[in-house]
C-alpha positions, -999 to +999 in steps of 0.1 A: +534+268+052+559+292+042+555+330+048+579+363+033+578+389+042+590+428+034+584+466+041+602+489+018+603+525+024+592+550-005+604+580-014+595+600+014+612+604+051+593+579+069+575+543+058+543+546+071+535+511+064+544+488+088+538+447+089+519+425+110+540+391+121+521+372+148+536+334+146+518+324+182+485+334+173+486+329+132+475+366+122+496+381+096+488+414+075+499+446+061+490+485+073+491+515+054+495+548+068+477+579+053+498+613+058+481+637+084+486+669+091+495+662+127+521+641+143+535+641+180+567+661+185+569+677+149+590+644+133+567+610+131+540+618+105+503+610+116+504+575+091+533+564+110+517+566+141+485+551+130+502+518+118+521+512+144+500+518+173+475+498+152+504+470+145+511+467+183+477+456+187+474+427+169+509+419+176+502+416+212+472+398+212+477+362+221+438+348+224+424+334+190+386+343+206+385+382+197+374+378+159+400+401+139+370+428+131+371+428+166+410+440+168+406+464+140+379+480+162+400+479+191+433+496+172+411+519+160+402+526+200+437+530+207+443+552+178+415+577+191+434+576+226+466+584+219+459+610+195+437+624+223+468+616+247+490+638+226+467+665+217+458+662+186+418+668+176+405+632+173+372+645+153+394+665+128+389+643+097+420+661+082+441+659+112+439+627+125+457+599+127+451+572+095+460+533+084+444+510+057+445+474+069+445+437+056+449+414+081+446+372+083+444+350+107+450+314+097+435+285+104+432+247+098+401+248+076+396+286+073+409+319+066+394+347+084+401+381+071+396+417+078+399+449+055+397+488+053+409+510+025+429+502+001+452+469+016+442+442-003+440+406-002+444+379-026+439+340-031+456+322-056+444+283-060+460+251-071+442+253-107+459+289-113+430+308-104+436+345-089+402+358-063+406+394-055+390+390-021+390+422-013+378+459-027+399+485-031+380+514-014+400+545-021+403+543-059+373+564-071+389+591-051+426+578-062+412+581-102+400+618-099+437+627-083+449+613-117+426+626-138+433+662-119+466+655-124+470+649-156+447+676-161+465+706-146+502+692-162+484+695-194+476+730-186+510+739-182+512+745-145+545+743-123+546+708-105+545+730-073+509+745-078+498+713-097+506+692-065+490+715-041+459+715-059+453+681-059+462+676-025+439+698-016+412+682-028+427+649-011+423+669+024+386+671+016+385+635+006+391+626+040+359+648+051+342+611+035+363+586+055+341+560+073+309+573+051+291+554+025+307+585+003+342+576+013+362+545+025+366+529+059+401+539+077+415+535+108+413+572+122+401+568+159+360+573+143+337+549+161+320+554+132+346+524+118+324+499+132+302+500+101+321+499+076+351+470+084+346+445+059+355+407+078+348+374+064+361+338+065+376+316+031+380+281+033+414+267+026+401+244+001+425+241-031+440+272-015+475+277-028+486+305-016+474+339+002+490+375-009+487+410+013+499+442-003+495+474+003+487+498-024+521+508-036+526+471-047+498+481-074+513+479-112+511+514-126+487+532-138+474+560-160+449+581-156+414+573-174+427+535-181+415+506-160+431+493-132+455+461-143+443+431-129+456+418-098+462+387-118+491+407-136+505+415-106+504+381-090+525+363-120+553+391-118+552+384-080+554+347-086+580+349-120+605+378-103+600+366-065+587+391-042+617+412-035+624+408-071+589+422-080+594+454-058+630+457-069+616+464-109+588+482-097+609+506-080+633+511-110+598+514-130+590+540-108+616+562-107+619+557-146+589+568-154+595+600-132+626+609-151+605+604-182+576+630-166+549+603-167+529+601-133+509+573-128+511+574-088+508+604-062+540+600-051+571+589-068+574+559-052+553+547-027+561+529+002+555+492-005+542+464+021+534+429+014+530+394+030+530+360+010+517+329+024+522+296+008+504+265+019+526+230+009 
């Protein structure tokens, strides 16, 4: 088995994605943290926090009997304390702490996963064949930030106004988090517990395993369907992984010059873990 590994900060002043690397007990996986409007002393933002309190977790654990869903819960526990530690309002939707998860623990016969938001997971067999295992649970609300985008650049307003208007309407997004409205999140709500999704693959035929979080994602405009995962799994395989974020990045920051937005944020900060199996 051979496993990369990288976490590549975006374009803001802290990567609030962090990396799960457990070698003793097998679980490895990707978080990514969602901006709050709190942090602790004024510098760390909220998603930092969240990722890494939630990264020390599963980094620490050393029995395979708690069942990753199990973890995610207890992170999320965690989260809710320390926010609550350091004062900040653990039932504020739109204040609290926030991470997206995909996490795997591997074993001789089976895979067992866990997921929230929009980290994502993907198998790639010996014939070829790419299985999305996971579902990106933030992109209805993702696609209406594009379409509102595009939609007030069109209408001539500064960039100022036309990013304060959409993310306000991301702040009431988060109203939905852990809701059959919204998308499940790390963010210290018990109400987590229903909506983590878990499961178990078999390692049958299984090449090779691939966590990302979103800002690995091939861009996108608004209105056109998501490119297949697929897509992004050959460039990952032809350019290498560090490769792959290396032209994504210059993608990025290209298109920006060019006034083409196809993501929230110039670039995004980008997470992944590849697992091959000999």
């Amino acid at each position: 088995m051979k496993i990369e590994h990288l976490s590549v900060q975006g374009c803001n002043e802290w990567n609030e994605d962090a990396l799960i690397v457990n070698e003793k007990g097998r679980i490895y996986g990707v978080l990514d943290g969602a901006t709050s409007l709190a942090s602790a002393d004024g510098s760390e933002t909220g998603g930092y926090l969240a990722s890494r309190t939630a990264q020390r977790v599963f980094q620490e654990t050393e029995s395979s009997d708690a069942s990753l869903r199990s973890l995610v819960l207890q992170a999320n526990e965690r989260i809710r304390a320390e926010m609550i530690e350091r004062g900040v309002d653990a039932d504020d939707k739109q204040a609290v702490w926030a991470a997206g998860i995909a996490v795997v623990r591997i074993g001789e016969h089976q895979i067992e996963y866990a997921q929230t938001g929009d980290c994502m997971l993907i198998a790639v067999y010996k014939d070829g064949t790419v299985r999305t295992v996971t579902h990106d649970q933030v992109d209805h609300f993702d696609e209406n930030s594009r379409l509102l985008w595009e939609k007030y650049t069109l209408e001539g307003l500064p960039p100022e106004e036309v990013r304060a208007r959409v993310y306000e309407v991301i702040k009431t997004n988060r109203l939905k988090t852990n809701t059959p409205e919204g998308y499940a999140i790390l963010n210290g709500d018990p109400a987590l517990e229903r909506y983590v999704e878990h499961g178990y693959l078999n390692r049958i035929q299984l090449a090779s395993l691939l966590l990302v979080t979103d800002g690995l994602f091939l861009p996108r405009k608004a209105g056109e369907p998501a490119p297949a995962m697929a897509d992004m799994v050959a460039l990952i395989d032809e350019k290498g992984l560090a490769g792959y974020v290396d032209w994504l990045i210059a993608n990025e920051y290209d298109e920006s010059q060019q006034g083409k937005y196809t993501r929230l944020k110039v670039a995004d900060d980008k997470t992944a873990a590849w697992i091959r199996f000999g």
